[in-house]
C-alpha positions in Angstrom: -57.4 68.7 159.2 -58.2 68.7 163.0 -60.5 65.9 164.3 -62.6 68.2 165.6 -62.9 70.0 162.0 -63.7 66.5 160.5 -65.7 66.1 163.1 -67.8 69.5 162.1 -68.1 68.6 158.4 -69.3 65.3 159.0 -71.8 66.8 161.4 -72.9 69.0 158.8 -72.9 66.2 155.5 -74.9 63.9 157.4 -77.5 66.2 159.0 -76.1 65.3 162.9 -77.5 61.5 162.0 -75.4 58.3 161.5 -74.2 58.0 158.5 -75.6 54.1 157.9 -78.8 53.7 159.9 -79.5 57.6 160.7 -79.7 57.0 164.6 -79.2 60.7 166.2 -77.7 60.1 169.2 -74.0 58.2 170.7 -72.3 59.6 167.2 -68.3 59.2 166.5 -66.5 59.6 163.4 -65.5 55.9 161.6 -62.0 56.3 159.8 -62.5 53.7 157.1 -59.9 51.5 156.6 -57.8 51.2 155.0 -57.5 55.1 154.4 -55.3 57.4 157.0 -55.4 61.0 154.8 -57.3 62.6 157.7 -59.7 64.1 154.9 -63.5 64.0 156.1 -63.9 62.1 152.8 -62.3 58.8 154.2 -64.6 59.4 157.1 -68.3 58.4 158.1 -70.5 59.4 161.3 -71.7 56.4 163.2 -73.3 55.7 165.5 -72.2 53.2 168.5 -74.4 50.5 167.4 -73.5 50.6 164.2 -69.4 51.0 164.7 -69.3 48.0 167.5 -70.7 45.9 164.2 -69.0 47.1 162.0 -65.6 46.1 164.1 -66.3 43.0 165.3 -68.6 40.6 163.1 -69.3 38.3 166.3 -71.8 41.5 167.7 -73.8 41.4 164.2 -77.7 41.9 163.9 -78.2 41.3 160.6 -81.8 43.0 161.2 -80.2 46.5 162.1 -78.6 46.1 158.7 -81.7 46.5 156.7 -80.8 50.4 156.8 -78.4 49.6 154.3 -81.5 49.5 151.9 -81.6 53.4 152.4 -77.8 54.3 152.7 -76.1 52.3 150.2 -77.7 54.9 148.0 -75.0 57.6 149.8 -73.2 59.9 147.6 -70.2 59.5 150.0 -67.9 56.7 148.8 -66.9 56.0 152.2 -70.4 55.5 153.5 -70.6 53.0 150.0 -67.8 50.9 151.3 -69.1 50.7 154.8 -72.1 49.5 153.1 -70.6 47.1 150.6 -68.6 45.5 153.4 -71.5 45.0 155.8 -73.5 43.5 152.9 -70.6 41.5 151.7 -70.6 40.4 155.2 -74.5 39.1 155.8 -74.8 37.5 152.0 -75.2 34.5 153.2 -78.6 36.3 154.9 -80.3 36.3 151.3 -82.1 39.7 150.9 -78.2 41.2 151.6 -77.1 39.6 148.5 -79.9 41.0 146.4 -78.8 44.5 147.7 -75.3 43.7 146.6 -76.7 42.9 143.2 -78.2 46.2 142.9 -75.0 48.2 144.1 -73.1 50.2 142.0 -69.8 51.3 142.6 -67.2 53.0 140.4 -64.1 51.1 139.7 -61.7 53.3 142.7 -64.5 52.8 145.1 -65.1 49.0 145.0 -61.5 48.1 144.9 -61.4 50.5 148.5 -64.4 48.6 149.7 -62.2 45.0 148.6 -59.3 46.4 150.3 -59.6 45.3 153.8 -58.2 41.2 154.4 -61.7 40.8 155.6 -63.5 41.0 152.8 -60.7 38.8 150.2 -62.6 36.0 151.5 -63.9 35.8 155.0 -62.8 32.7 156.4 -65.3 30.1 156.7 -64.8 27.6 159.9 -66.9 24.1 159.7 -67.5 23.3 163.6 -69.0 19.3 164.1 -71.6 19.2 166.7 -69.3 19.3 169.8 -67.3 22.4 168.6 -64.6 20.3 167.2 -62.7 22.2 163.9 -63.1 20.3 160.3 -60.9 20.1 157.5 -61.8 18.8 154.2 -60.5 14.9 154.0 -61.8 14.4 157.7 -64.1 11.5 158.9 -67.0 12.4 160.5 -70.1 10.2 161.9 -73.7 11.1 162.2 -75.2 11.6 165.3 -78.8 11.5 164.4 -81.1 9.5 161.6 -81.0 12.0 158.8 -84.1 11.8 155.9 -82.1 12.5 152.3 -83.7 14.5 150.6 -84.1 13.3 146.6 -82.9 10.1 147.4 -85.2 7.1 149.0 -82.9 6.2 152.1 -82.4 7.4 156.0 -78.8 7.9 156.5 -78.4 5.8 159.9 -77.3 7.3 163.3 -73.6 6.2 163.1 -72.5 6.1 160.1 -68.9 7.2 158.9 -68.9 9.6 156.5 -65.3 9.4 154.7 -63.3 12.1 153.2 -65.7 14.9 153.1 -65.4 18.5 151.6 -66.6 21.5 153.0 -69.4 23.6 151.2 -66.6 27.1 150.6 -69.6 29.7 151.3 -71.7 27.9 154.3 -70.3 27.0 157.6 -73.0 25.4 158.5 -72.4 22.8 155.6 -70.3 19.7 154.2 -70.7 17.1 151.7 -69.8 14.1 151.3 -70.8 10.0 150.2 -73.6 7.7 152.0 -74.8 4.6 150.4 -72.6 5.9 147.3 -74.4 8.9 147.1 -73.1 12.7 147.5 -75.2 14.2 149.9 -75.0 18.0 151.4 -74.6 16.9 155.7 -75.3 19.8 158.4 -72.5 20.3 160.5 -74.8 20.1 163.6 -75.6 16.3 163.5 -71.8 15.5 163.0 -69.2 14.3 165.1 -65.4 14.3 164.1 -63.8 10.9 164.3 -60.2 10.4 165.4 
């Protein structure tokens, strides 16, 4: 099929609208990957907003997302995927993981929306507060006074944290022992030591 014929029937399924937030104007067609049949069913019309987030996670507005509440509801299994992935994508968000929840997809479907090396397991970097990379086992020291929470104690400006894991799911987060206690740290008020 011509691109210009997919183009046509994609026109025509989606009313002229994008497919994911139904914006009317700056529309393309969105081959989703990993599919290459050049069948309008592997296809999705989007519009420019939505494909320059959908292609590079660094340009995400997790707000313009909130569509998804409407579309995810698509007949179209490509416009599902689409939608899986971007929810995958903004879980950490909250009210994305409670669409998630909700979504059903049949068996061929979800294991399409899996398919991209993305969505395995997006890779989670830990940054200290100058920028610096982390790896689990590294020391890091606090750069601020930092109230624990549940336990009676200030954990001083300073102080070397030893050996510390990071939290899998939250970049923003490691963990590891002050005063003999295992304590979630923000990545923010840390400093990798050499």
């Amino acid at each position: 099929m011509s691109a210009m014929s997919i183009e046509n029937e994609l026109q025509t399924r989606s009313g002229s609208a994008c497919e994911l937030c139904k914006a009317t104007s700056d529309l393309s067609v969105y081959e989703v990957p990993p599919k290459s049949s050049g069948r309008a069913e592997d296809n999705i019309l989007v519009c420019n907003t939505c494909l320059v987030q959908v292609e590079d996670s660094s340009q995400v507005d997790a707000n313009h997302w909130r569509c998804l509440n409407d579309s995810m509801w698509s007949e179209v299994a490509a416009v599902q995927v689409v939608a899986w992935r971007m929810l995958y994508r903004l879980r950490s968000e909250g009210w994305p993981q409670d669409l998630l929840d909700m979504l059903y997809l049949e068996e061929e479907t979800l294991a399409w929306a899996k398919s991209t090396e993305e969505n395995q397991e997006e890779k989670v970097i830990h940054l200290d507060s100058n920028g610096a990379v982390l790896q689990a086992g590294d020391t890091v020291t606090l750069i601020k006074d930092l109230k624990v929470k549940g336990a009676n104690f200030t954990a001083k400006r300073g102080t070397a944290v030893r050996r510390i894991s990071l939290v899998a799911d939250n970049a923003g987060h490691i963990e590891g022992k002050v005063n003999g206690q295992r304590i979630v740290i923000l990545t923010q008020f840390v400093k990798k030591s050499n």
